[in-house]
LOKOL-292594 format. One record per atom (N, C-alpha, C): residue in one letter; atom name; x, y, z. Coordinates in pm, whole numbers, always signed. Layout:
SITE rest atom      X      Y      Z
SITE    A   CA      X      Y      Z
...
//
This chain:
SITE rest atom      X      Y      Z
SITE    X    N  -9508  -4331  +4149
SITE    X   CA  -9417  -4363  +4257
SITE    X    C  -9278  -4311  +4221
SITE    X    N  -9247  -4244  +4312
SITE    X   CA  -9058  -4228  +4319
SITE    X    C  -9000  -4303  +4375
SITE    X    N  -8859  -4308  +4323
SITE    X   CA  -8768  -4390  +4380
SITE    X    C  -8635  -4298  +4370
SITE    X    N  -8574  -4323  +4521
SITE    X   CA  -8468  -4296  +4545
SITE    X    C  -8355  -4348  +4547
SITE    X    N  -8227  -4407  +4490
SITE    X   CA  -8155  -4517  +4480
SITE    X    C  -8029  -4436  +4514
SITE    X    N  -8006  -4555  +4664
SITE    X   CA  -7856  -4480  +4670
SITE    X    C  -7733  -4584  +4679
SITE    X    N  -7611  -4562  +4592
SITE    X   CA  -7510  -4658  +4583
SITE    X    C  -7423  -4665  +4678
SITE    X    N  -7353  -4785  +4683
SITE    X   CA  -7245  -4769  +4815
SITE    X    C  -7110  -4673  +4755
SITE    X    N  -7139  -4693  +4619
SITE    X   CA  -6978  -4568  +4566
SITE    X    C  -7042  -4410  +4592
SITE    X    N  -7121  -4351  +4644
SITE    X   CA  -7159  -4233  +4660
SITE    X    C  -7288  -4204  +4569
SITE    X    N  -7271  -4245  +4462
SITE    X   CA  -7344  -4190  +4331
SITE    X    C  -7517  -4232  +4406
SITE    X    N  -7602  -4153  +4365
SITE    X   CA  -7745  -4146  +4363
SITE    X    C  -7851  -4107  +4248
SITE    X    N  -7954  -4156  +4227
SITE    X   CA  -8013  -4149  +4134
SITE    X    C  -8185  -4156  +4152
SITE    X    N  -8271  -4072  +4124
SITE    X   CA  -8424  -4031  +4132
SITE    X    C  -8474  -4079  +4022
SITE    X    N  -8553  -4240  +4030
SITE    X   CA  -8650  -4264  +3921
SITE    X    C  -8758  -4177  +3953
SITE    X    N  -8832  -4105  +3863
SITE    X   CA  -8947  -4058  +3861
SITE    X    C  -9071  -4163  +3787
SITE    X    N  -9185  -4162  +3823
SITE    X   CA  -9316  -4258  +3761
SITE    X    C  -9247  -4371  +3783
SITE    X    N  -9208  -4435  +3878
SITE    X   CA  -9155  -4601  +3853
SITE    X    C  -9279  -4677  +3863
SITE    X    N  -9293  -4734  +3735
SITE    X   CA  -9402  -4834  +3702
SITE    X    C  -9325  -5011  +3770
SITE    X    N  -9227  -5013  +3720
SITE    X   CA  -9195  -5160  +3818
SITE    X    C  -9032  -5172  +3782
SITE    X    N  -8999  -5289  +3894
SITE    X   CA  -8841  -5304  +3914
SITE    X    C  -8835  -5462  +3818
SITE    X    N  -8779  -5497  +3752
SITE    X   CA  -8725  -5601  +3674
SITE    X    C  -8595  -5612  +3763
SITE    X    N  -8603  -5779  +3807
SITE    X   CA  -8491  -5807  +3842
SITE    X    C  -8437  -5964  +3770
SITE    X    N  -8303  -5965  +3736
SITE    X   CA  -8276  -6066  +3719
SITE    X    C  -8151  -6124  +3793
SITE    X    N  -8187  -6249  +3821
SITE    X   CA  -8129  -6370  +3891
SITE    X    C  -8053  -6373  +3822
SITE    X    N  -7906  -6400  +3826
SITE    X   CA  -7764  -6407  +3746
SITE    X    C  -7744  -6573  +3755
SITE    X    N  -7785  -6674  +3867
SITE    X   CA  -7769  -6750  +3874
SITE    X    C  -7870  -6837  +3741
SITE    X    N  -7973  -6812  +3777
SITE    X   CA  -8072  -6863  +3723
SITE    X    C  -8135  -6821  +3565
SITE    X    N  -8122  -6683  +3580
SITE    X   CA  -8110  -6625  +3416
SITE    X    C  -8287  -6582  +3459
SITE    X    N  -8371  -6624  +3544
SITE    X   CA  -8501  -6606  +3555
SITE    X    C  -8505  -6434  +3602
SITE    X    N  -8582  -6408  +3540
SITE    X   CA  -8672  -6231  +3539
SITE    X    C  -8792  -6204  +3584
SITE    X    N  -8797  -6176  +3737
SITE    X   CA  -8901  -6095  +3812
SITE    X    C  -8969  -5982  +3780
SITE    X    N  -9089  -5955  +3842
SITE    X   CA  -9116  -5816  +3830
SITE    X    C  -9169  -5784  +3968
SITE    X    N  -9147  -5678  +3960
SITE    X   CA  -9150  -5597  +4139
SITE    X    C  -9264  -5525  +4073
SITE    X    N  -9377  -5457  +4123
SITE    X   CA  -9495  -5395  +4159
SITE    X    C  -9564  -5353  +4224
SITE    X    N  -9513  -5378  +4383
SITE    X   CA  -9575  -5387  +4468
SITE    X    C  -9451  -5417  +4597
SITE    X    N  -9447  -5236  +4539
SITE    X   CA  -9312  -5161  +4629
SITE    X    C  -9308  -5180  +4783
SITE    X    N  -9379  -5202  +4902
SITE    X   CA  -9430  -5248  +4984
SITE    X    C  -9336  -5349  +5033
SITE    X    N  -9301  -5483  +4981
SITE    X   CA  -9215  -5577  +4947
SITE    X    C  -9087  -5579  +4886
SITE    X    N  -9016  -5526  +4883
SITE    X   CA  -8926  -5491  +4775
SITE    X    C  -8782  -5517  +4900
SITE    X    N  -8730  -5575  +4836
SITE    X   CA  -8594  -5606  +4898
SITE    X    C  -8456  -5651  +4800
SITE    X    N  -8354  -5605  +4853
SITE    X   CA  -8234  -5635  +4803
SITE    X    C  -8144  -5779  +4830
SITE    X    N  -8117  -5813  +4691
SITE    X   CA  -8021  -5925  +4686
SITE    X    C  -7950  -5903  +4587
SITE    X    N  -7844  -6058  +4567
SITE    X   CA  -7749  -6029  +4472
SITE    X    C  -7831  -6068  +4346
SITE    X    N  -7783  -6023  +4205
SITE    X   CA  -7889  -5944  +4085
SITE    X    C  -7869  -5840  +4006
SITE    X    N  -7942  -5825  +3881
SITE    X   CA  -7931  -5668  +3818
SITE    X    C  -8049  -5670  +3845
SITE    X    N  -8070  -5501  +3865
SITE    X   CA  -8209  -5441  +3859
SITE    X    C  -8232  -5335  +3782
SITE    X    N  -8318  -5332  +3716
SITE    X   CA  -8348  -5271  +3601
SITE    X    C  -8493  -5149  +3676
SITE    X    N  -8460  -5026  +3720
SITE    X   CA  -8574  -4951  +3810
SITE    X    C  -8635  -4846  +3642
SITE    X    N  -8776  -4913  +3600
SITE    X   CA  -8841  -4862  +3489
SITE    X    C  -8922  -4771  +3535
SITE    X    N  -8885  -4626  +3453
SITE    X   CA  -8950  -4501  +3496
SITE    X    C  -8893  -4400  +3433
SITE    X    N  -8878  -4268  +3458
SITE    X   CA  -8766  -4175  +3395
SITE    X    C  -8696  -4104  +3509
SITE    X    N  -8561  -4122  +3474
SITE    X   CA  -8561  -4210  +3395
SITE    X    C  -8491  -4356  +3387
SITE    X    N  -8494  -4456  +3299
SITE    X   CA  -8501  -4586  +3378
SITE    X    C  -8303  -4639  +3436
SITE    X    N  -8312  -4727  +3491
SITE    X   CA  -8178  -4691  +3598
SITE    X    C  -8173  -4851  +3557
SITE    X    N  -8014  -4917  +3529
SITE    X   CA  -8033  -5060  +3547
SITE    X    C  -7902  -5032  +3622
SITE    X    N  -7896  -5134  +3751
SITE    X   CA  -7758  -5122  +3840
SITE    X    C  -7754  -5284  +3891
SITE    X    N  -7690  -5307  +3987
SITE    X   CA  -7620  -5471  +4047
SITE    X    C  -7700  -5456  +4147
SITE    X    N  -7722  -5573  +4244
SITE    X   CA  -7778  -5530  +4357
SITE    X    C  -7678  -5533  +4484
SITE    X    N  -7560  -5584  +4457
SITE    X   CA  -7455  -5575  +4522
SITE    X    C  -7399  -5465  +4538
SITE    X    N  -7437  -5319  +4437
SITE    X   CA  -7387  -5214  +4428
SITE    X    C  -7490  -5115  +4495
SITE    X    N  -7611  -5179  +4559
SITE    X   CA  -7714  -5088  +4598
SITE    X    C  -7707  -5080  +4751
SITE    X    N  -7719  -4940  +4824
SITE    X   CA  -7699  -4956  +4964
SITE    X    C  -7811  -4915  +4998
SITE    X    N  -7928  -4853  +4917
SITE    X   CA  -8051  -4821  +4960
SITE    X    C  -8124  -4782  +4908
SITE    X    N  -8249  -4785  +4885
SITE    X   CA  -8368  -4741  +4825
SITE    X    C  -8491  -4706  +4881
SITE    X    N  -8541  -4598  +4899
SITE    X   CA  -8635  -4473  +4908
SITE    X    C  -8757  -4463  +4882
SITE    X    N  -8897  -4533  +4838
SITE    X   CA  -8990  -4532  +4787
SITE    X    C  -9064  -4346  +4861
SITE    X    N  -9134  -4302  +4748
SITE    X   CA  -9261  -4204  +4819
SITE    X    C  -9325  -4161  +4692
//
């Protein structure tokens, strides 16, 4: 799977092979795993997009993402 990640400051970035998204809850300190790209939605969070190559960003800083 690819991923396309695009920021609200301009900057963009192409995970290639994304095996899964790690997200963590800032509130809570608890760590998700995304797999099942299908579902995948944005909140506030870091996300960690594992693949090459791997991307960790805010989710407050994300304006969009691309699966194909």
């Amino acid at each position: 799977m690819r991923a396309g990640i695009r920021l609200k400051n301009g900057n963009s970035y192409v995970v290639k092979d994304l095996k899964v998204i790690k997200i963590l809850n800032l509130k809570t300190d608890f760590i998700s795993e995304v797999t099942e790209f299908t579902s995948f939605f944005i909140s506030p969070g870091s996300y960690i997009f594992i693949g090459t190559p791997t991307i960790a960003v805010q989710g407050d800083d994300i304006l969009s993402v691309e699966f194909g």
